[in-house]
N, C-alpha and C positions, 0 to 999 in steps of 0.2 A: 504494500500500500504506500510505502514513502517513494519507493520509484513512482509510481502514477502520480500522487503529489507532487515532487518535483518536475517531475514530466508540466504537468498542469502550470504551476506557478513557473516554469519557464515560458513557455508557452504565452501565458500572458506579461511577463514582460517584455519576451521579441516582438508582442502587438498581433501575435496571429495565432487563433485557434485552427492549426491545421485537420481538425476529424470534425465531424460528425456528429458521433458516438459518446456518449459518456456514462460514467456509474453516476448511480443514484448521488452518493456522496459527495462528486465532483458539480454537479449539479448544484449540490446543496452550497457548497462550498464558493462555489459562481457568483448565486445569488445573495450569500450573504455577503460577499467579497462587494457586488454592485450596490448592497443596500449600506454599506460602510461609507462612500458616496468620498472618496478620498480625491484631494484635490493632485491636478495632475503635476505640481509640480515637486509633490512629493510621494505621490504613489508606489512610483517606483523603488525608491530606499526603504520606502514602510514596506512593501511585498517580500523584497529581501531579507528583510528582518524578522517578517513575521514565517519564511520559510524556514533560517534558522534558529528561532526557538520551535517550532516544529521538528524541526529535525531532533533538536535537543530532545524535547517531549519523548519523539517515538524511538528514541533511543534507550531509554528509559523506559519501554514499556508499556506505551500509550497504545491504544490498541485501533486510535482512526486519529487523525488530525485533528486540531481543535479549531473553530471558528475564527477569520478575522477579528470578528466581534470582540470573542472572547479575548484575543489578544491586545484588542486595542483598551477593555475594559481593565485587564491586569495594568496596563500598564499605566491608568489613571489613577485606578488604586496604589499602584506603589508610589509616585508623583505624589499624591495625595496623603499618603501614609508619612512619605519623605517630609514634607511642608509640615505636618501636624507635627509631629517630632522636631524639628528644626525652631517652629512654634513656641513647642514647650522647654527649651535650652537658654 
């Protein structure tokens, strides 16, 4: 499954979904990727990024990808975790 994932997330950073065909999951993955609604001028570094902590993830044991979403929400919370603590110093 991380081959197809990287497959996938290269894929759309060359700009071109060369197939057709996809799993359910990749699908899934599409559309929340589109409903993240990231601006284009940093898309691309966010995509990279968010491929390796995935990779991280399913190195570890993660048994499918985890959302954009979910990525982009961890990484508020720690921002926000960061501020609150910095806050309290």
């Amino acid at each position: 499954m991380l081959h197809q994932f990287n497959k996938l997330i290269q894929e759309l950073l060359r700009g071109t979904l060369s197939r057709n065909t996809f799993r359910p999951w990749e699908i899934e993955l599409l559309l929340d990727i589109e409903r993240c609604d990231l601006k284009d001028s940093n898309k691309k570094e966010m995509l990279r990024r968010y491929q390796k902590s995935v990779q991280r993830q399913m190195e570890k044991g993660a048994r499918a990808p985890m959302k954009l979403s979910e990525y982009l929400n961890a990484l508020k919370a720690k921002r926000e975790n960061r501020l609150a603590q910095a806050g309290t110093k």
